[in-house]
Residue frames as qw, qx, qy, qz and C-alpha x, y, z in Angstrom:
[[0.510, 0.368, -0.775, 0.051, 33.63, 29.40, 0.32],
 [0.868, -0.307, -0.324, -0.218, 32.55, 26.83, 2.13],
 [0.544, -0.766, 0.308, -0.149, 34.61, 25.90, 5.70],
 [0.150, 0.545, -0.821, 0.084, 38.41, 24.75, 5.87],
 [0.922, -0.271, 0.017, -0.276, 38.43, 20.61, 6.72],
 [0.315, -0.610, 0.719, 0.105, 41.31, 18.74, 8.09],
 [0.971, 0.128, -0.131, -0.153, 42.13, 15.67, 5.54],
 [0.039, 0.579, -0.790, 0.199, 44.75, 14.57, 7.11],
 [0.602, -0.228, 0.671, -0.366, 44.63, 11.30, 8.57],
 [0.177, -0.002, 0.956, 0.234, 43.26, 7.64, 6.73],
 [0.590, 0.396, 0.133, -0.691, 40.86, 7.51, 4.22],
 [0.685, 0.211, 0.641, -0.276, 39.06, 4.60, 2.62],
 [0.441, 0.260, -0.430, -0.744, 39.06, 4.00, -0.75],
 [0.658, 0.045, 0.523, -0.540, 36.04, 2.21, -0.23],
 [0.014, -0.071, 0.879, 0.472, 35.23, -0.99, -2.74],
 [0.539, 0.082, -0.051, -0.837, 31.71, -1.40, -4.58],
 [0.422, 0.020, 0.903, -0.078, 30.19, -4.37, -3.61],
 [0.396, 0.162, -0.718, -0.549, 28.39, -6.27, -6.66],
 [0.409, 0.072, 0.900, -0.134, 25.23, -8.50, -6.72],
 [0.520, 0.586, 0.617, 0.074, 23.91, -9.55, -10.06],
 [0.452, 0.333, 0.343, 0.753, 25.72, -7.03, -11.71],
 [0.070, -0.857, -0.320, -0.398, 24.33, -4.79, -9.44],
 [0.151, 0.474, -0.598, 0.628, 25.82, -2.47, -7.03],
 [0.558, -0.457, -0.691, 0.045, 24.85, -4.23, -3.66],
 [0.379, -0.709, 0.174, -0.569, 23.62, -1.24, -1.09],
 [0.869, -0.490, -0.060, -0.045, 23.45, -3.77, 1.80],
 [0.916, -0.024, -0.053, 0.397, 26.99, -4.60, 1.31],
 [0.313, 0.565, -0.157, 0.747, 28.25, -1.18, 1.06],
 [0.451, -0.649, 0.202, -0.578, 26.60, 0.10, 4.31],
 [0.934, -0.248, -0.176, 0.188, 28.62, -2.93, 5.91],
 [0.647, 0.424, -0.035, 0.632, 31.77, -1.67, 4.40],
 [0.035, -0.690, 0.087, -0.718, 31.01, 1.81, 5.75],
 [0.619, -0.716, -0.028, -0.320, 30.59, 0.69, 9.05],
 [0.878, -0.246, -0.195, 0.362, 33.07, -1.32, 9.53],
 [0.372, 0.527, 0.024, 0.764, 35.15, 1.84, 8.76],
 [0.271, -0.702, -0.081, -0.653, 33.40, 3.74, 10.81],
 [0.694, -0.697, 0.077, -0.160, 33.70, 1.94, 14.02],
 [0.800, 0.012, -0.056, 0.597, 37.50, 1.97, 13.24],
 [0.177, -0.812, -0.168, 0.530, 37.53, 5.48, 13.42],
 [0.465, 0.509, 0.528, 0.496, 38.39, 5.73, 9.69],
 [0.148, -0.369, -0.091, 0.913, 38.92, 9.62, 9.25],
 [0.478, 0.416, 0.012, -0.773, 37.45, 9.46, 5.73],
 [0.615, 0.134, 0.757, 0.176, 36.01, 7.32, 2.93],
 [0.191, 0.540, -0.219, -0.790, 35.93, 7.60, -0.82],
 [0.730, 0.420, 0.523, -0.129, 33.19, 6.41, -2.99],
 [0.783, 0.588, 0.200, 0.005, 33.88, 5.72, -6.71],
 [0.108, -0.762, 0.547, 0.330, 37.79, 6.11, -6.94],
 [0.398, 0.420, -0.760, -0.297, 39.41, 3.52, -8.75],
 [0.045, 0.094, -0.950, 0.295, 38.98, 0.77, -6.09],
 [0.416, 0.176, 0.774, -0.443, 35.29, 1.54, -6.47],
 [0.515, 0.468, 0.684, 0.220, 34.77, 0.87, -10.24],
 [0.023, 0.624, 0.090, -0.776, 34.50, 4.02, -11.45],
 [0.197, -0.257, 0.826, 0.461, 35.37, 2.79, -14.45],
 [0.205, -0.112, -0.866, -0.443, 32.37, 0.86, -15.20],
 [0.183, 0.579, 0.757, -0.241, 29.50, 2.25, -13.24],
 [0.205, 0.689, 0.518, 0.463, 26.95, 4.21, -14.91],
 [0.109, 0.356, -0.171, 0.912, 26.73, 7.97, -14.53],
 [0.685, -0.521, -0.232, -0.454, 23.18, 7.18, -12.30],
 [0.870, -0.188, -0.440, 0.117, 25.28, 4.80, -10.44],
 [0.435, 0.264, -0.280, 0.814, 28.11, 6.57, -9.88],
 [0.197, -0.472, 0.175, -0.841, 25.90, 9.44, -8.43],
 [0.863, -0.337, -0.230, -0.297, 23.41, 6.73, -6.30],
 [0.788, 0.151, -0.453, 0.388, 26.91, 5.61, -4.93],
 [0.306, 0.243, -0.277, 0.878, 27.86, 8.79, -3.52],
 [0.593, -0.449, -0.128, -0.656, 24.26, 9.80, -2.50],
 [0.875, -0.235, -0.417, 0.076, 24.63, 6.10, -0.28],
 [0.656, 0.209, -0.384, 0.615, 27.73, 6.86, 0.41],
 [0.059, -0.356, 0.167, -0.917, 26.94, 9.97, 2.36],
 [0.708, -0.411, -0.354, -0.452, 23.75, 8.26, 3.53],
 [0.923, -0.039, -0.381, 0.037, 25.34, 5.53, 5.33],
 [0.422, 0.122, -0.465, 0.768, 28.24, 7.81, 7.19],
 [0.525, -0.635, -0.564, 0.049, 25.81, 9.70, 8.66],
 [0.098, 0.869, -0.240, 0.421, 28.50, 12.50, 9.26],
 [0.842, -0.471, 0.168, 0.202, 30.40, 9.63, 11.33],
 [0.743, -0.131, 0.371, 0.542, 33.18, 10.20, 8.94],
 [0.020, 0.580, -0.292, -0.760, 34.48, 12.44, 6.06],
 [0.728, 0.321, 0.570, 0.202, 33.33, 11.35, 2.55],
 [0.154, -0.422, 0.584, 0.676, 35.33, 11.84, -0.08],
 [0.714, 0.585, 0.306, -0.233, 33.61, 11.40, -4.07],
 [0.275, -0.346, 0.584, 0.681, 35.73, 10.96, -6.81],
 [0.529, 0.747, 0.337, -0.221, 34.61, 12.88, -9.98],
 [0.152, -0.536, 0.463, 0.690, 37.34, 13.17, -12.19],
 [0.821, 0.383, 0.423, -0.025, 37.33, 12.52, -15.69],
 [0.356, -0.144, 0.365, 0.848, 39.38, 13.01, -19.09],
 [0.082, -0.703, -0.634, -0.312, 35.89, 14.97, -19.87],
 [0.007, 0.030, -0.471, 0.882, 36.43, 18.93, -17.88],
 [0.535, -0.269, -0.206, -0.774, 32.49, 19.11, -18.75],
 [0.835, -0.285, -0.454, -0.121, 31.57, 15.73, -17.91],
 [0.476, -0.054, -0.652, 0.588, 34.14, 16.04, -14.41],
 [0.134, -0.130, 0.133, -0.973, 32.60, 19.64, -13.65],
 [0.748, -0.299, -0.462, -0.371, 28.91, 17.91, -14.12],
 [0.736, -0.238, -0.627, 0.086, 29.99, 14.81, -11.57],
 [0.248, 0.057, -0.482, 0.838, 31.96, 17.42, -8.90],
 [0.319, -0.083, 0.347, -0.878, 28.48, 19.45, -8.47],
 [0.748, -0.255, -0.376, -0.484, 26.35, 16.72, -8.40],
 [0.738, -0.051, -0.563, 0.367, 28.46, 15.40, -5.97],
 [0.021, 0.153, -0.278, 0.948, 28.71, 18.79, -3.80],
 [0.569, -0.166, -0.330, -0.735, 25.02, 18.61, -4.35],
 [0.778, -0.107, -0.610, -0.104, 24.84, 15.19, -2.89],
 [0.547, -0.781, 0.274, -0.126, 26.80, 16.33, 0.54],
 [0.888, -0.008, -0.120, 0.443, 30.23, 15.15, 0.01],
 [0.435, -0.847, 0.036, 0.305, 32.56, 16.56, 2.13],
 [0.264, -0.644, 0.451, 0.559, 35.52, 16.45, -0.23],
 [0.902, 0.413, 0.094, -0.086, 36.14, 15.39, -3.95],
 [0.594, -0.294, 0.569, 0.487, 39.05, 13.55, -5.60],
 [0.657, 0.667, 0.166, -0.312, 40.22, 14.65, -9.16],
 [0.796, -0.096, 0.492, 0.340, 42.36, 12.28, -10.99],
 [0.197, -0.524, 0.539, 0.629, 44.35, 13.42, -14.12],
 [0.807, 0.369, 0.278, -0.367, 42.72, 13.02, -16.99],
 [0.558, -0.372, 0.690, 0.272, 43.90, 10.27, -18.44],
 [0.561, 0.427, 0.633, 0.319, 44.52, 8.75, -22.40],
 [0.399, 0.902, 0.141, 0.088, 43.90, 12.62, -23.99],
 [0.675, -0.037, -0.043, 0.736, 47.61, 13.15, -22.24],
 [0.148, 0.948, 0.052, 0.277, 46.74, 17.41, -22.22],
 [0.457, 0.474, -0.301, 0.690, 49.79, 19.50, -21.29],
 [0.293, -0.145, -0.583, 0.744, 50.73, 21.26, -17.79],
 [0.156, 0.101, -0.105, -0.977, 48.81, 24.43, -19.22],
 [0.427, -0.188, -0.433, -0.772, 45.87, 22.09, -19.92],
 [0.380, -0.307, -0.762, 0.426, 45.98, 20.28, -16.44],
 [0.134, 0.255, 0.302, -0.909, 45.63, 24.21, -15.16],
 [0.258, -0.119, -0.457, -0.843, 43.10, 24.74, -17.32],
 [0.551, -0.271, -0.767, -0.185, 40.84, 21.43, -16.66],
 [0.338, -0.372, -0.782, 0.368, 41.44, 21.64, -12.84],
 [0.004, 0.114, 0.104, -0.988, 40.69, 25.69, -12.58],
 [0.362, -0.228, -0.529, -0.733, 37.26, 25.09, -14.58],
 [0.519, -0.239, -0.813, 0.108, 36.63, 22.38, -12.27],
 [0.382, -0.167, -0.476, 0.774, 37.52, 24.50, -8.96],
 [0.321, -0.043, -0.105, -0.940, 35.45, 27.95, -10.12],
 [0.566, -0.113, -0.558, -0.596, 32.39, 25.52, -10.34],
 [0.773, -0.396, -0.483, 0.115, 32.57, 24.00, -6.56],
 [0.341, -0.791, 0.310, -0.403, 33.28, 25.02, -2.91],
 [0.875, -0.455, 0.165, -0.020, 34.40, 21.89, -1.39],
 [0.268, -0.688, 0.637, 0.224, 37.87, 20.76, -0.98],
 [0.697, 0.680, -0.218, -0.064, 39.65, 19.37, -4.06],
 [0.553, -0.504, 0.579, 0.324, 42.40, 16.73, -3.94],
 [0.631, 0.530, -0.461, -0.330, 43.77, 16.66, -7.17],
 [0.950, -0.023, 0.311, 0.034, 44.84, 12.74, -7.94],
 [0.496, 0.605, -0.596, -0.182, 48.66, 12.18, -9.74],
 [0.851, -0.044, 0.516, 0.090, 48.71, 8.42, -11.00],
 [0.327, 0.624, -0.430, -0.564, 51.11, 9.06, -14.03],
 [0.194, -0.295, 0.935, 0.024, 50.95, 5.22, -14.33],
 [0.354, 0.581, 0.733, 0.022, 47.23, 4.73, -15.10],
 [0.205, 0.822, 0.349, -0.400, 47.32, 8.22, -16.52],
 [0.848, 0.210, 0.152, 0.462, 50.18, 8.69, -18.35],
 [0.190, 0.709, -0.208, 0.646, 50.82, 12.31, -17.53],
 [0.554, -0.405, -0.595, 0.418, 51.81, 13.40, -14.04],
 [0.112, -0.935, -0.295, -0.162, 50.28, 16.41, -12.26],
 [0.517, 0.280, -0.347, 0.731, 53.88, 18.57, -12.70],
 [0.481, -0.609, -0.534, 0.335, 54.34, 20.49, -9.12],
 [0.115, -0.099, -0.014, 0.988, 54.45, 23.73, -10.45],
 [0.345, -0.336, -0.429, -0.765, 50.89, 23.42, -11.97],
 [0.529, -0.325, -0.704, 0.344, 50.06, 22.32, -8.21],
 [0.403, -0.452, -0.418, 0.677, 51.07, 25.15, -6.82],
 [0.172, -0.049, -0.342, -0.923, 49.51, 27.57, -9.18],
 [0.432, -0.405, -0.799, -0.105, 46.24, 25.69, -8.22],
 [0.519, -0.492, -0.539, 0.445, 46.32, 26.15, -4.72],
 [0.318, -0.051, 0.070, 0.944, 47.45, 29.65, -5.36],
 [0.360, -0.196, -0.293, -0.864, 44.43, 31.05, -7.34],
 [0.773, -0.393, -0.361, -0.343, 42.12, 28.10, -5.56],
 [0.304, -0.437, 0.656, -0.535, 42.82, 27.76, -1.54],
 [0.780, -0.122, 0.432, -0.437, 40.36, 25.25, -1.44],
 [0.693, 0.570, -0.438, -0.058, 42.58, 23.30, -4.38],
 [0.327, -0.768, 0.366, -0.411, 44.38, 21.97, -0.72],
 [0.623, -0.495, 0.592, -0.126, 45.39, 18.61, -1.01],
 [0.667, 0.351, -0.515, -0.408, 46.68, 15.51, -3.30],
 [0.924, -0.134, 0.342, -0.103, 46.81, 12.08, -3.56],
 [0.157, -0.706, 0.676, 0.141, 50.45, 11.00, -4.36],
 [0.947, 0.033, 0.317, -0.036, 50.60, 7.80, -6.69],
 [0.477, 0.775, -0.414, 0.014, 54.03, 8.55, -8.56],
 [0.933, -0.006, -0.140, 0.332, 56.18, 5.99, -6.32],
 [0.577, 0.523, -0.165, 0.605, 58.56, 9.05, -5.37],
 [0.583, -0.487, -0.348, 0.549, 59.76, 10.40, -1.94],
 [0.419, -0.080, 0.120, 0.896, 61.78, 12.84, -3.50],
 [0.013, 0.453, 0.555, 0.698, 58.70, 14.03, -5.35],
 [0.406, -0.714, -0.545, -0.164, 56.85, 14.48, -2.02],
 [0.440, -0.369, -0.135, 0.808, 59.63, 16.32, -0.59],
 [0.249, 0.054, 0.305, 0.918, 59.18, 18.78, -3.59],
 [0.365, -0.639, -0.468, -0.490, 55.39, 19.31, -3.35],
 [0.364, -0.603, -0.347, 0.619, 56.52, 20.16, 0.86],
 [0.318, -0.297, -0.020, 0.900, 58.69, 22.42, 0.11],
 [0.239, 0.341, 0.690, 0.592, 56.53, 23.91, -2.63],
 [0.344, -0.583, -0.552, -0.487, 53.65, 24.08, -1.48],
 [0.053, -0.558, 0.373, -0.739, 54.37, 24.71, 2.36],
 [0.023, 0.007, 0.889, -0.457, 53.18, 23.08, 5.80],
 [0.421, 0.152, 0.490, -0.748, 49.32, 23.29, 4.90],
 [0.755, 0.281, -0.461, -0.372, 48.86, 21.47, 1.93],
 [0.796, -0.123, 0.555, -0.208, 47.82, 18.11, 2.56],
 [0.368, 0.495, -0.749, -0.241, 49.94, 15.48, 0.83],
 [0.689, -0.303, 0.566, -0.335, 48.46, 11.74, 1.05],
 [0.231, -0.488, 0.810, 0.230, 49.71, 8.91, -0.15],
 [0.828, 0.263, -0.086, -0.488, 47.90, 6.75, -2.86],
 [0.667, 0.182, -0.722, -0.028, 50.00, 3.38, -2.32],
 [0.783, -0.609, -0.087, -0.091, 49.83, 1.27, 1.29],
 [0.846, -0.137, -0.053, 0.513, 53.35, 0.05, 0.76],
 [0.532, 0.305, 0.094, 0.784, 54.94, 3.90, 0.81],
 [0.385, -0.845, -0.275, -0.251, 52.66, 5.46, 3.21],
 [0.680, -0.660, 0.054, 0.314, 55.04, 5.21, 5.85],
 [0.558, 0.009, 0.279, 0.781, 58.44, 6.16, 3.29],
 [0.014, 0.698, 0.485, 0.527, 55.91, 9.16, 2.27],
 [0.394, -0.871, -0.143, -0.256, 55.02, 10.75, 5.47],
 [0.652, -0.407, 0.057, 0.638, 58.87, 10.34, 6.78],
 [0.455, -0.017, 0.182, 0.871, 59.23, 13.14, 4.23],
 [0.189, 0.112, -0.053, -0.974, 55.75, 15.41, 4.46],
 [0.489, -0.387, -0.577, -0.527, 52.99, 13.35, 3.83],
 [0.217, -0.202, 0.651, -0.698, 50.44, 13.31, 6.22],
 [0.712, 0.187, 0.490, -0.467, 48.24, 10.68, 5.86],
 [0.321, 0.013, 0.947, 0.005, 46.61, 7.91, 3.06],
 [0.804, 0.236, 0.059, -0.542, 43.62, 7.00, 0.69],
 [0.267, -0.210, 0.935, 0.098, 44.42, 3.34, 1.29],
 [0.600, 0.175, -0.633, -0.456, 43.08, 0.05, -0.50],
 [0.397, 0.076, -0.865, 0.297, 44.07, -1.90, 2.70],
 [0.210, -0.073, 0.539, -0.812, 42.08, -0.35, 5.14],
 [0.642, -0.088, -0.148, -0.747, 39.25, -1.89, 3.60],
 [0.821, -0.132, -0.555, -0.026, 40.07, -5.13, 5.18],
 [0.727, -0.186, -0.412, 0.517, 42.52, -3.51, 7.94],
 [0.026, 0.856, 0.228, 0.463, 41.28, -0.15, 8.96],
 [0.527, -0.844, 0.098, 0.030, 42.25, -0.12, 12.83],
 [0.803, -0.088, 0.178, 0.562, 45.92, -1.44, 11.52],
 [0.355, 0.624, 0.218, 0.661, 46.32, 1.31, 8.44],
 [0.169, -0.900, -0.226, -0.332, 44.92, 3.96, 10.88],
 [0.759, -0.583, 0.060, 0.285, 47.40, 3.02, 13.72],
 [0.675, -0.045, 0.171, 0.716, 50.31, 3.43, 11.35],
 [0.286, 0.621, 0.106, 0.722, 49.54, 6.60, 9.60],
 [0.468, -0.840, -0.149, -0.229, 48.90, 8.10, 13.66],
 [0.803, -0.487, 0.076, 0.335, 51.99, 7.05, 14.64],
 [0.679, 0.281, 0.249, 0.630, 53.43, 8.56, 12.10],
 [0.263, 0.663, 0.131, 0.689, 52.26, 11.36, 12.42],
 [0.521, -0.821, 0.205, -0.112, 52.61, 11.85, 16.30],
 [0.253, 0.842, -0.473, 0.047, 56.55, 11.14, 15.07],
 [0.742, -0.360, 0.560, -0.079, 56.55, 7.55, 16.45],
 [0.675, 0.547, -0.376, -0.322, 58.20, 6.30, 13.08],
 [0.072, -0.245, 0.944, -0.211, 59.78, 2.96, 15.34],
 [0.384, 0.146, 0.744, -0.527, 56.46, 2.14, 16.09],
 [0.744, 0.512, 0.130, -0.410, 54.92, 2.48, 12.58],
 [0.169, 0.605, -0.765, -0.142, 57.84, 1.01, 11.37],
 [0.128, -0.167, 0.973, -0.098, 56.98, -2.36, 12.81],
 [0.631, 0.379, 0.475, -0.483, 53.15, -2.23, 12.07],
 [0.482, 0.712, -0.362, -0.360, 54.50, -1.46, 8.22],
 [0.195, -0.502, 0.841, -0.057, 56.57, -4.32, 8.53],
 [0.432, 0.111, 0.840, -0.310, 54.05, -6.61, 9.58],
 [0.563, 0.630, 0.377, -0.379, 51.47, -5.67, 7.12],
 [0.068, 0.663, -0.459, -0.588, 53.92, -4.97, 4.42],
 [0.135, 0.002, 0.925, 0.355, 52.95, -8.32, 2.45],
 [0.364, 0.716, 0.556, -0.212, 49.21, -7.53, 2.58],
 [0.083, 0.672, -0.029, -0.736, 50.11, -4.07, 0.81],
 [0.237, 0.497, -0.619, -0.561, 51.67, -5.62, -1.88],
 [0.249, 0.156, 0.955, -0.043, 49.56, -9.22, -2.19],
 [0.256, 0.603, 0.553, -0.515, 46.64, -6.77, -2.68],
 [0.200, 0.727, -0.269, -0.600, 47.80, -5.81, -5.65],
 [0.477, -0.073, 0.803, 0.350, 48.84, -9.82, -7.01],
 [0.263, 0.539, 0.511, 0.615, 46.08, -8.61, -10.15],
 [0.077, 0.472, 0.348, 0.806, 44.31, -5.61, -10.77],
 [0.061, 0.232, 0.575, -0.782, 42.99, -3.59, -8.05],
 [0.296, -0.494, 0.639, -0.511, 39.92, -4.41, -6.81],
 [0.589, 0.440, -0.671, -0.095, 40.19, -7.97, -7.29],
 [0.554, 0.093, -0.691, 0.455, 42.22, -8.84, -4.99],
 [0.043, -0.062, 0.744, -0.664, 40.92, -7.08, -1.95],
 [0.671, -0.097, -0.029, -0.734, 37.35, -7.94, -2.76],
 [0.702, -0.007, -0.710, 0.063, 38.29, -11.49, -2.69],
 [0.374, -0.057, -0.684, 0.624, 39.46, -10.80, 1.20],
 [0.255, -0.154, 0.198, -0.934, 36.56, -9.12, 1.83],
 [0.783, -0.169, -0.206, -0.563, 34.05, -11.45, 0.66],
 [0.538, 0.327, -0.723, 0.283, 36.47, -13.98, 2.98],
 [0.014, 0.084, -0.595, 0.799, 35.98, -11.99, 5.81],
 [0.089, -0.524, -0.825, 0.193, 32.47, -11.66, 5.27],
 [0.012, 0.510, 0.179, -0.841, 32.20, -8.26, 5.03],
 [0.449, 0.232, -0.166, -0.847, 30.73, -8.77, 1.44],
 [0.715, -0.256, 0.613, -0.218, 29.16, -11.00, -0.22],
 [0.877, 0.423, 0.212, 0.077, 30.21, -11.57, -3.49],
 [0.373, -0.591, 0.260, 0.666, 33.82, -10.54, -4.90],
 [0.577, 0.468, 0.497, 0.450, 32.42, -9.87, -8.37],
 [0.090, 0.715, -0.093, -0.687, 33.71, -7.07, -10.32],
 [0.485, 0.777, 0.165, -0.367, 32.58, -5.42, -13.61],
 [0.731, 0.299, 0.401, 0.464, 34.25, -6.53, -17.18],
 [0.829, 0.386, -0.400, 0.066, 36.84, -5.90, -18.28],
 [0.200, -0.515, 0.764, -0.335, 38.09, -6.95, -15.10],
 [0.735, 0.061, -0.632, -0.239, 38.02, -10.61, -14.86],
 [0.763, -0.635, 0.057, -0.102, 37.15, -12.50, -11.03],
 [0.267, -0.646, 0.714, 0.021, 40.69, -13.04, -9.26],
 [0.739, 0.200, -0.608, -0.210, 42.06, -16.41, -10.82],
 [0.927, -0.248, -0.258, 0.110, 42.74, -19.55, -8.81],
 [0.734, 0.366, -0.218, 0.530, 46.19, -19.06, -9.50],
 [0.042, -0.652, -0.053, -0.755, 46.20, -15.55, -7.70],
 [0.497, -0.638, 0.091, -0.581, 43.65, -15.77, -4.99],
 [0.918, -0.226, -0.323, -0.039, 45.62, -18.91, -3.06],
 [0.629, 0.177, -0.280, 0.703, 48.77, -17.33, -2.65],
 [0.231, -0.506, 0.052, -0.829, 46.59, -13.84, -1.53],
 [0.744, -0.492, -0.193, -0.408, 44.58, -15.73, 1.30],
 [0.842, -0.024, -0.383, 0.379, 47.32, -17.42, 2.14],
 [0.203, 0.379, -0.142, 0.891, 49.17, -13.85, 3.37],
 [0.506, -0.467, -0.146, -0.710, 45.40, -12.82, 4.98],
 [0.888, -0.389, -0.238, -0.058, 44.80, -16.60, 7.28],
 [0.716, 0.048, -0.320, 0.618, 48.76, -15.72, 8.36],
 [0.015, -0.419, 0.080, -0.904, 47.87, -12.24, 9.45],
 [0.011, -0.437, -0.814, 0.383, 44.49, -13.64, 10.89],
 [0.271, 0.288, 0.226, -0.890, 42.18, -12.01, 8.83],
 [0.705, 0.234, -0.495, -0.450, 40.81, -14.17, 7.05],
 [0.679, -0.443, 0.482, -0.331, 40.00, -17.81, 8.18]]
């Protein structure tokens, strides 16, 4: 088994720049830097925020391959390979392992709806078939099931290296119950910006943000303070930022924070892949607005 890593801390979910309907390398290895010279703990190619959805299985892997390229082992990369597919997830995890990602993300498979007993199943196949660390992903909202915290801790149990999740249920109460559960080494990280901080007041310890891709040194500041127990101080960063969190979200993630990216400059196009549709008018005036009040955006 391959060597314990710390994911605590802030981690990228990293958007896929577009040109011509292609993925734009140049623009990613911007992305990744800027990250990097925020001290960014980790980044994660192809999660939701980078298309996953709609790149090709070549892409998808050519992503991560970059993706790894481009950190350079300045940072942690994360790969998301889930799928509602265990073959086709098992495939993307060791081609990813294969590729040098340091961790992988597996999301719930979503639309087949399988039971608790076939979560265990799916993620156990998954686990036996890789060494790296394994956050499992519960969005019961795009997924419609949620990853119940007994089949968690049966995970972790038979797979050590099974050792962290991303949290996107919307529930405190829920992250209390994966603590206690699961105990003071499982990593718990939050999968929303606006609840990072209401998260880690009860056990999370960290993030795989959306925001950081426009506000890394901000995101990073708060989830540090948090966790060196300054929760006044991240209180007021959370505060401040607390309209980006939720502006970023005015349509469909990522949309909205490619618009503020290609604002900033950091890409250069904010197109994304049908059946998303480019941020409307309506949308992106009220989102920039929020961004030129923050000063990030001019």
């Amino acid at each position: 088994m391959a060597e314990a890593i710390k994911l605590d801390g802030t981690h990228t979910a990293l958007a896929t720049p577009m040109a011509n309907k292609d993925v734009d390398y140049a623009g990613l290895e911007k992305l990744i830097q800027t990250q990097i010279e925020a001290g960014i703990e980790g980044v994660l190619a192809v999660g939701t925020t980078g298309e996953s959805p709609t790149l090709s299985h070549s892409e998808h892997c050519e992503v991560v391959r970059k993706t790894v390229e481009f950190a350079g082992g300045q940072s942690l990369v994360i790969a998301g390979s889930g799928s509602n597919s265990t073959r086709e997830a098992e495939r993307l995890s060791r081609e990813a392992q294969d590729s040098g990602a340091d961790a992988l993300l597996l999301v719930a498979p979503y639309y087949n709806k399988p039971t608790q007993d076939g979560l265990l199943q799916h993620f156990s196949r998954i686990a036996g078939a890789v060494e790296r660390p394994i956050i499992l992903y519960s969005i019961p909202g795009r997924c419609g099931i949620e990853i119940g915290v007994d089949t968690v801790a049966r995970l972790y149990e038979s797979f050590p290296h099974v050792c962290a999740i991303k949290e996107a249920g919307g529930s405190c109460e829920r992250v209390s119950r994966l603590r206690q559960k699961l105990g003071p080494e499982y990593t718990i990280l939050s999968g929303d910006d606006s609840l990072t901080l209401p998260f880690m007041s009860v056990g999370a310890r960290g993030v795989i943000s959306v925001a950081s891709n426009v506000i890394p040194t901000e995101v990073k500041k708060i989830v540090d303070l948090a966790n060196e127990n300054d929760f006044r101080s991240a209180n007021a960063l959370h505060e401040r930022f607390y309209p980006l969190f939720t502006t970023l979200f005015i349509e469909s993630n990522p949309g909205p924070v490619k618009a503020v990216l290609q604002a900033m400059g950091t890409i250069a196009s904010d197109t994304v892949r049908l059946p998303l549709a480019p941020l409307s008018e309506s949308s992106r005036e009220p989102l920039l607005a929020v961004t030129r009040k923050l000063g990030i955006t001019p």
